[in-house]
C-alpha positions, 0 to 999 in steps of 0.5 A: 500500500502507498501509504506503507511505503510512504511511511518506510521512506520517512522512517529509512531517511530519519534513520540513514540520512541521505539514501539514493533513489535506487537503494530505495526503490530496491528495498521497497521494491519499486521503481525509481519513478515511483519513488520521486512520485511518493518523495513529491507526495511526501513534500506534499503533505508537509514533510521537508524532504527534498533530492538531489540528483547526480552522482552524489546525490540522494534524497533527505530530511531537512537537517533536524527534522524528526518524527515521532511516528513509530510505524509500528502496527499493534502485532509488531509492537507486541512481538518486540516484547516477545523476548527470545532467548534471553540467556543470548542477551546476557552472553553478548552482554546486552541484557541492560541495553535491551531492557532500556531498548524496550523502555524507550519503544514503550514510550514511542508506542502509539498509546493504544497499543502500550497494554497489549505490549506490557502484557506480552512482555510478561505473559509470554517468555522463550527459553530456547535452552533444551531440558536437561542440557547439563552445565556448559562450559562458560563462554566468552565471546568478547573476543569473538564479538571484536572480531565479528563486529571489526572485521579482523581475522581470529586464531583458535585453539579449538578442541574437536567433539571426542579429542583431547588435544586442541587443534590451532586455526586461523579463520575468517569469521561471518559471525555469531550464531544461537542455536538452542542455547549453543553459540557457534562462530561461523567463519571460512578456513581457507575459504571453506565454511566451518562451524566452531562450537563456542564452548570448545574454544580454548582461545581466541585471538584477534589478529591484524589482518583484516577479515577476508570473505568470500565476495558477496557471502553473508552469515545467514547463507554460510549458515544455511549451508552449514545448517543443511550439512549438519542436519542432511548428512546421510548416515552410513548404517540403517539400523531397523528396531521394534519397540514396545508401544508403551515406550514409543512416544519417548523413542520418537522424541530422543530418536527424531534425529535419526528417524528415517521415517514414521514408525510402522505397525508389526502387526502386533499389540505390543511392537512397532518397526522403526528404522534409524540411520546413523554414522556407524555401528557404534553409534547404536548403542545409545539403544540400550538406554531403553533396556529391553522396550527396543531390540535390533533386529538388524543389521547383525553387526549391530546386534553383535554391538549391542549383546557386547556392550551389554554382556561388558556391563553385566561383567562390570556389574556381576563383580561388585 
């Protein structure tokens, strides 16, 4: 709607002063001819703006002109004081800022919509750690913050899930990413995008080099193909299981990963087939941890994992 526009073109000028025609009519995506059209009604109906044309031109506010429109609707206001992983707040050490944040928009909000954003602010809370997620490792991310936001290179002493000895890297960083309560830097090594758990960084340090990027390239499409990579590696072993229906909707939720696909019924009261894929035989033995609700019936090379494990601990248990 013209209106819309009208009123993001208000508020991207208020915000970045001088914005060439162009770089608005890409962001709202019209055409430049529009945009002088909307710059005229603007003029029009009051507001001092004004453009100018050539090669360092643009289009701006009259020097000290503000408005205290805030352009917010009532769902956007609302969703402001939706605060989502608040404990991502405290790492970057911005709890007080955001705090303050949100009491300056509670005074710049229409007043009409000052109650639904109060009462959502206590009413709705996302806590984006998972249960039982055990102590972590504290983590700080200064180091990572100076290099994300200053553009410079890091060298890390970085410990690989399941070795002991850190391993040294020298890395060009997009930036920091929470997941479920997990901070990962996301940079190129060598070129080649790479995830680095936050918690298992021994030590960073900022170097001189200034970063160097792929051309193009933002965070949030290395973290996508990160993201893919992680969540669409095939598994090199199909396990096949039946488990005990009473036990099932826990098998679902701990197993979900791995799931090739829904479970399926055995023709029996007591048992469904389900199937998993994982990265090696090994990795089956985390099914022991539903006693006898889950039995492998193949391959046999999981099996013989399984009746081994179980047959060390029952040697460890029968000697106490």
């Amino acid at each position: 709607m013209k209106s819309d526009r009208l009123l993001s073109i208000l508020l991207l000028l208020q915000t970045r002063g001088r914005v060439p025609a162009h770089e608005l009519a890409d962001r709202l995506e019209v055409s430049v001819r529009t945009i002088y059209r909307d710059v005229e009604a603007l003029s029009t109906s009051g507001v001092p703006v004004y453009a100018e044309r050539g090669r360092h031109g643009g289009i701006e506010l009259l020097a000290g002109f503000r408005t205290d429109v805030t352009g917010l609707t009532a769902d956007e206001s609302r969703a402001l004081f939706v605060l989502a992983a608040q404990g991502a707040h405290a790492a970057l050490g911005l709890d007080a800022a955001l705090d303050s944040a949100l009491r300056k928009v509670m005074v710049a909000l229409p007043a009409p919509f000052r109650p639904a954003a109060e009462v959502t602010g206590r009413r709705i809370l996302v806590d984006a750690t998972r249960w039982k997620g055990g102590a972590r490792r504290a983590v700080d991310l200064d180091v990572l913050q100076d290099a994300v936001f200053t553009d410079r290179r890091l060298r890390l002493r970085y410990r690989h899930g399941g070795e002991t000895e850190p391993r040294t890297y020298t890395v060009d960083p997009y930036g920091l990413v929470s997941k479920a309560g997990v901070w990962y830097l996301v940079a190129d090594r060598r070129g080649t995008p790479r995830l680095f758990r936050a918690d298992r960084i021994g030590a960073a340090t900022l170097l001189p080099d200034p970063v160097r990027r792929r051309p193009g390239v933002e965070l949030a499409h290395v973290w996508e193909v990160l993201r893919r990579q992680v969540e669409e590696r095939p598994g090199d072993v199909e396990v096949t299981v039946r488990v005990r229906r009473s036990r099932l909707d826990m098998f679902v939720r701990l197993n979900a990963a791995v799931l090739t696909g829904p479970p399926e019924d055995d023709g029996t009261d007591e048992w469904v087939i389900a199937r998993l894929s994982h990265g090696s035989v090994r990795e089956a033995r985390t099914l022991l941890a539903f006693g006898d609700a889950v039995e492998v019936l193949a391959p046999a090379a999981a099996r013989a994992e399984l009746a081994a494990t179980a047959s060390a601990i029952g040697a460890l248990y029968a000697g106490g």
